[in-house]
NUBARO-685361 format. One line per field, with one value per residue (C-alpha): x, y, z; residue in one letter; residue number from 1; chain. Coordinates in steps of 0.25 Angstrom, whole numbers. Example, Ala and Ser with C-alpha at 12.3 -4.5 7.8 and 13.67 -1.06 7.14 Angstrom:
! NUBARO-685361
X = [49,55]
Y = [-18,-4]
Z = [31,29]
type = [A,S]
seq = [1,2]
mol = [A,A]
! end
This chain:
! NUBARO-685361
X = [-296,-296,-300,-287,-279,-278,-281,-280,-266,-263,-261,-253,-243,-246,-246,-259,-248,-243,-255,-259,-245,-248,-263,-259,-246,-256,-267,-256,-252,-267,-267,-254,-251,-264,-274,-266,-265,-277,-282,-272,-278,-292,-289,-298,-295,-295,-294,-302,-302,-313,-308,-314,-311,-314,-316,-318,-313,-312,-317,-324,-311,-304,-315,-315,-300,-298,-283,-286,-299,-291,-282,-292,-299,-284,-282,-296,-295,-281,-289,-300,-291,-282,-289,-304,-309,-299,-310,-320,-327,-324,-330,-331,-331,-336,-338,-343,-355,-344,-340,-352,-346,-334,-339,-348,-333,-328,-337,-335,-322,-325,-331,-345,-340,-331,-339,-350,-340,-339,-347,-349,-352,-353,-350,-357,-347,-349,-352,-335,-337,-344,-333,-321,-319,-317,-302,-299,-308,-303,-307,-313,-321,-327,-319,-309,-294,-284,-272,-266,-253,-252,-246,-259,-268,-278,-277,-264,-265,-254,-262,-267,-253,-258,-245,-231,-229,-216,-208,-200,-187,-192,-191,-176,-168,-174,-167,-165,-160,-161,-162,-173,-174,-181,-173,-172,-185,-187,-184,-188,-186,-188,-189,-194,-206,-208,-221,-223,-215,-205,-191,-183,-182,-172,-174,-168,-161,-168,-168,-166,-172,-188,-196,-210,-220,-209,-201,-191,-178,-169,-156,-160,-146,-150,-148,-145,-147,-155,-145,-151,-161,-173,-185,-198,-206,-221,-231,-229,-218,-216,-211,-204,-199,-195,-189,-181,-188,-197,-211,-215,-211,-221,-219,-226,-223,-224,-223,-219,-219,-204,-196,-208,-206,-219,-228,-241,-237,-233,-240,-242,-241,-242,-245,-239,-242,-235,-228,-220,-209,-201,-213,-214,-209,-218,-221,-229,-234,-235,-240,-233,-238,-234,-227,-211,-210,-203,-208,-204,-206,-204,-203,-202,-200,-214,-218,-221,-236,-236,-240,-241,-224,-218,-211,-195,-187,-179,-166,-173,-179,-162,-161,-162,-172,-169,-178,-178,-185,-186,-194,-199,-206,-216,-209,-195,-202,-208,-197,-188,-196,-202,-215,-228,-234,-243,-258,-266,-281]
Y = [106,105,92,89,92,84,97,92,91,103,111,100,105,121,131,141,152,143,139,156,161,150,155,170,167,159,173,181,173,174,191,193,182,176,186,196,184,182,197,195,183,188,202,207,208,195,197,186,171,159,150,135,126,110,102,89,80,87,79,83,81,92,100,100,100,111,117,117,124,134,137,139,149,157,158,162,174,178,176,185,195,197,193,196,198,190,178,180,167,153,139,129,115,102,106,92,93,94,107,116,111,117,129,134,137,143,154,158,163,170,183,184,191,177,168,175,171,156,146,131,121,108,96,106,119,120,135,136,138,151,155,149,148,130,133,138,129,113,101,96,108,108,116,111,115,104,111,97,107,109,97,93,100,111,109,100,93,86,75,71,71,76,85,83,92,97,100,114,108,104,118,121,114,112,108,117,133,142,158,164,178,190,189,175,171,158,144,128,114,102,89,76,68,52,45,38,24,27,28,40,52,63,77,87,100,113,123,139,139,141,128,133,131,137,124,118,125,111,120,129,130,120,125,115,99,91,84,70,68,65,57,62,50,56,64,74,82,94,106,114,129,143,156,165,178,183,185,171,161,157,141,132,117,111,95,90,79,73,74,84,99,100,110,104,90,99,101,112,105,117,133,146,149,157,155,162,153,162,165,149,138,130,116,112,99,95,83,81,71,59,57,57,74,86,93,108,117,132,143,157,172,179,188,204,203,189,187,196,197,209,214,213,224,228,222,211,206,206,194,180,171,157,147,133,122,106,98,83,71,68,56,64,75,65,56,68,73,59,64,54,52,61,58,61,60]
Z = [-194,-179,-179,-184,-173,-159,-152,-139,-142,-146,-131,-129,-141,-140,-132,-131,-134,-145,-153,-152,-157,-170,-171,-172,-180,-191,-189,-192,-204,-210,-207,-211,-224,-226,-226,-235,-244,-247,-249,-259,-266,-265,-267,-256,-242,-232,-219,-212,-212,-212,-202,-202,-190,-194,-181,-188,-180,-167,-156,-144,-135,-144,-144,-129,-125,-116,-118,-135,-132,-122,-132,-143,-133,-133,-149,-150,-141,-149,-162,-158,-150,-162,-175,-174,-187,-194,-193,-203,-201,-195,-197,-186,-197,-194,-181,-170,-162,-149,-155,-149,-136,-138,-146,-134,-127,-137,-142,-128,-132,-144,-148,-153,-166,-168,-165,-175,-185,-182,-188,-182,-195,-194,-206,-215,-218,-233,-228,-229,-243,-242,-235,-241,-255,-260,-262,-250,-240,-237,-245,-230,-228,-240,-250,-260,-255,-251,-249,-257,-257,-241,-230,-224,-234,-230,-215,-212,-197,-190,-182,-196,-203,-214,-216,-213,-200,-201,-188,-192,-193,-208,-212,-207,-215,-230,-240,-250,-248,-260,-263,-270,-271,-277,-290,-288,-285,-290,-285,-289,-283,-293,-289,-298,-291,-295,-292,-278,-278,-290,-286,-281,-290,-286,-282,-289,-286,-283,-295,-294,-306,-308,-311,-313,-326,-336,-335,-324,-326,-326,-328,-317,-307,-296,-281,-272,-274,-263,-253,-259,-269,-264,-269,-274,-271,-268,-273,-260,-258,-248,-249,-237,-240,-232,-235,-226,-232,-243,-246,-250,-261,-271,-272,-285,-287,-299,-306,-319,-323,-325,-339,-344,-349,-351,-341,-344,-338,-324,-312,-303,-290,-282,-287,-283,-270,-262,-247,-237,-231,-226,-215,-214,-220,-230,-232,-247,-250,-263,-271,-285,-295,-293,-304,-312,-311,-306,-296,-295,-284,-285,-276,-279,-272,-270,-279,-271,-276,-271,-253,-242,-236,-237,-248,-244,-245,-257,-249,-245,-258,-262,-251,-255,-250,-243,-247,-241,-245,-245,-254,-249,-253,-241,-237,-236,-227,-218,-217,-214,-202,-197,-199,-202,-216,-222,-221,-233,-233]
type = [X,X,X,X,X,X,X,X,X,X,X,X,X,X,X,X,X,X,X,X,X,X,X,X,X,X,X,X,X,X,X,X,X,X,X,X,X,X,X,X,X,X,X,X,X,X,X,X,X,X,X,X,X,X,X,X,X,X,X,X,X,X,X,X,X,X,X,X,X,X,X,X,X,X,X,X,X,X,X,X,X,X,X,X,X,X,X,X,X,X,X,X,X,X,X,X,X,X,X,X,X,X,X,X,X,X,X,X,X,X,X,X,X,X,X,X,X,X,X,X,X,X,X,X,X,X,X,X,X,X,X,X,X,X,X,X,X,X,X,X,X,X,X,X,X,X,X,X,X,X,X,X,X,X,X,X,X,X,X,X,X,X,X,X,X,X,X,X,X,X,X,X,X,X,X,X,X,X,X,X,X,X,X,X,X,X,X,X,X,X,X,X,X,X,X,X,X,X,X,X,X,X,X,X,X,X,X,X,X,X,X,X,X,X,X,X,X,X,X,X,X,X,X,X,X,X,X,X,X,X,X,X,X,X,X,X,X,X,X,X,X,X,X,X,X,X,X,X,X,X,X,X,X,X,X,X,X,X,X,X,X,X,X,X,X,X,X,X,X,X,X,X,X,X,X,X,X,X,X,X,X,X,X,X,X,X,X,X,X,X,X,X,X,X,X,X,X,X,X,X,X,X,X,X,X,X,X,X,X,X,X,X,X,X,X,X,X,X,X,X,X,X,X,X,X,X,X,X,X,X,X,X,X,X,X,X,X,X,X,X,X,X,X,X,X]
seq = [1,2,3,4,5,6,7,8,9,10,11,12,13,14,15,16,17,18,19,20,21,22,23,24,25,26,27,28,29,30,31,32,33,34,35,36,37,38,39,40,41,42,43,44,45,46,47,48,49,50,51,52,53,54,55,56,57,58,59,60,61,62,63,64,65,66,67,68,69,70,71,72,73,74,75,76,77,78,79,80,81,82,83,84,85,86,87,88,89,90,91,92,93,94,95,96,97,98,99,100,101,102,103,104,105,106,107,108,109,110,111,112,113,114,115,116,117,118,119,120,121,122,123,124,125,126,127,128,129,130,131,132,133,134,135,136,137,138,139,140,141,142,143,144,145,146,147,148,149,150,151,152,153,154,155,156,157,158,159,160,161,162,163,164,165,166,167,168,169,170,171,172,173,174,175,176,177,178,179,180,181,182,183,184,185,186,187,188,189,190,191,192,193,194,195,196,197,198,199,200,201,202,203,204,205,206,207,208,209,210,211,212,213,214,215,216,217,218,219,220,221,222,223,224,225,226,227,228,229,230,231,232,233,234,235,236,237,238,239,240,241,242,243,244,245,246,247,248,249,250,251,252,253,254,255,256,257,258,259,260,261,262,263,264,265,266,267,268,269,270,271,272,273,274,275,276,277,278,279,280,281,282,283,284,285,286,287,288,289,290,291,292,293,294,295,296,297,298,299,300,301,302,303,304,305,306,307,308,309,310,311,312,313,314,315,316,317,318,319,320,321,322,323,324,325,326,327,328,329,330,331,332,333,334,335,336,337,338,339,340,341,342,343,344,345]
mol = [A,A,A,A,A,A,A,A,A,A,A,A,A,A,A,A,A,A,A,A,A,A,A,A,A,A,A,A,A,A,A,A,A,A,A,A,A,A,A,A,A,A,A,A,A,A,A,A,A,A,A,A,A,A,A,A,A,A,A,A,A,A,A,A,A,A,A,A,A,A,A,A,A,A,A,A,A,A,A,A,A,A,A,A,A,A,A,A,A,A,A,A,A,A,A,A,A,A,A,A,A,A,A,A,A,A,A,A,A,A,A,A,A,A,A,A,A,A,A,A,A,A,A,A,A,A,A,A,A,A,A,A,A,A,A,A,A,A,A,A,A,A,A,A,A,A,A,A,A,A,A,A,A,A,A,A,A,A,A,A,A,A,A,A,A,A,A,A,A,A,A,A,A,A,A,A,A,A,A,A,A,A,A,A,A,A,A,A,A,A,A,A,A,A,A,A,A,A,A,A,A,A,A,A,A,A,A,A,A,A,A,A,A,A,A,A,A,A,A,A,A,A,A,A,A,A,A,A,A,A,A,A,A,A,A,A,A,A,A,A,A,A,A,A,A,A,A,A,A,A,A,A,A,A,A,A,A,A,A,A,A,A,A,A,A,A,A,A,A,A,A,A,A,A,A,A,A,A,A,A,A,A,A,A,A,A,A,A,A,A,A,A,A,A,A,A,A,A,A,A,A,A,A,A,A,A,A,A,A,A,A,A,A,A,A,A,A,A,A,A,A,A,A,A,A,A,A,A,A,A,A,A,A,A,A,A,A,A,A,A,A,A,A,A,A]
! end
């Protein structure tokens, strides 16, 4: 969503060598982690991605700005250099009247076997859907994902503040340290939620214990208590977590409503879904009901059927890993970092 970002700012902030160690870094990512994920899922082989470029918004000033566009031209040429056949198509959305302007320069740059496989579409891109199956494709291009779990949503952009942009000191020092391990495998933070407006309700103690659809285990040995209890005074909370090793962790947030045993009043507020922290450190938004409840969020060690991270050693899988985690109300992670409020649409 280019039209999202003030791109003639953006030389002003990074380097050409900067912004191309990023763009091969997040390549690298897709062939080594994404790709094998989703040969996994689909059970065939993927090795090419549909890329879609939104220029809504972008005016003719952006379009026209030399140093971006000289530093487009220098990605493009590592892109076709070292991954020439990773792009199976691309789609040019919502694309202004200015734009043929600027497309006649770059084609230029581009060989004819790439730009065979770009398409220019205008407003109408319901051809996306041929491509890209509902789930997967953005509400705003047509299809019916909202990413509702992600900061930011499908496509998060800092000039909107549509997400909390976190500087990397958020992710040193997190509040909670624990062990899991691969005969200890299971670990579970519970925290009661009020509705918006009620008064304070305290947090509670992390649990070693596993707090999943079985039933809370409220007997479970409890780690280490919070410094000061902590409100939960809003339906969103964050979530931010790292490992120092592993193949992943498999995290699942669930709600309950408060003073009930019962698993059909609960709520899966987030499913299984696995992450790998210890490559980078992750940040989950989550929306609980606004409501009396509990809220419970789980993390376990990776199964070995489960991602695409080498299988440790024997002697390795005997070491514990460290798993770090803070969990906020949004007003506590923006108040603790100075940030700007959230903006929703």
């Amino acid at each position: 969503r280019a039209g999202r970002h003030i791109i003639k700012d953006i030389p002003k902030t990074s380097s050409t060598s900067g912004l191309i160690e990023f763009h091969v870094l997040l390549q690298e990512f897709l062939t080594r982690t994404l790709l094998p994920e989703c040969s996994q899922l689909a059970e065939e082989t993927v090795w090419q991605q549909v890329v879609v470029i939104d220029l809504a918004g972008v005016s003719l000033v952006a379009l026209s700005h030399i140093p971006a566009l000289n530093m487009l031209r220098e990605m493009l040429a590592r892109d076709q250099m070292m991954y020439p056949e990773r792009m199976y198509r691309t789609y040019v959305v919502n694309a202004p009247p200015v734009f043929i302007t600027a497309w006649k320069m770059i084609r230029s740059w581009l060989d004819p076997r790439v730009i065979s496989k770009i398409q220019i579409l205008g407003k109408d891109h319901a051809e996306l859907l041929d491509q890209i199956p509902a789930h997967n494709l953005p509400s705003f291009l047509g299809g019916s994902c909202k990413c509702s779990h992600m900061p930011g949503g499908c496509v998060p952009s800092v000039p909107l503040g549509n997400y909390p942009d976190l500087p990397r000191s958020a992710y040193a020092h997190l509040r909670h340290q624990v062990q899991i391990s691969y005969t200890e495998p299971r670990h579970s933070f519970v925290c009661e939620t009020m509705p918006v407006g009620n008064g304070p309700t305290p947090m509670s103690s992390p649990l070693m214990g596993y707090a999943g659809w079985l039933g809370i285990k409220r007997d479970s040995p409890r780690n280490s208590a919070p410094t000061s209890p902590t409100p939960m005074r809003t339906q969103h909370v964050f979530v931010r977590f790292s490992t120092d090793r592993g193949r992943g962790v498999v995290v699942e947030v669930l709600w309950q409503p408060l003073g009930s045993d019962s698993l059909d009043d609960g709520t899966l507020v987030y499913p299984e879904a696995l992450f790998e922290p210890q490559r980078a450190p992750v940040l989950l938004e989550l929306e609980a009901p606004n409501r009396a409840g509990q809220l419970v969020v789980n993390w376990r060690v990776a199964n070995f059927d489960e991602g695409q991270a080498p299988f440790p050693r024997p002697e390795e899988a005997q070491i514990p890993i460290q798993l770090e985690y803070s969990v906020d109300t949004e007003d506590e992670l923006l108040t603790a970092f100075s940030l700007p409020p959230i903006k929703r649409s």
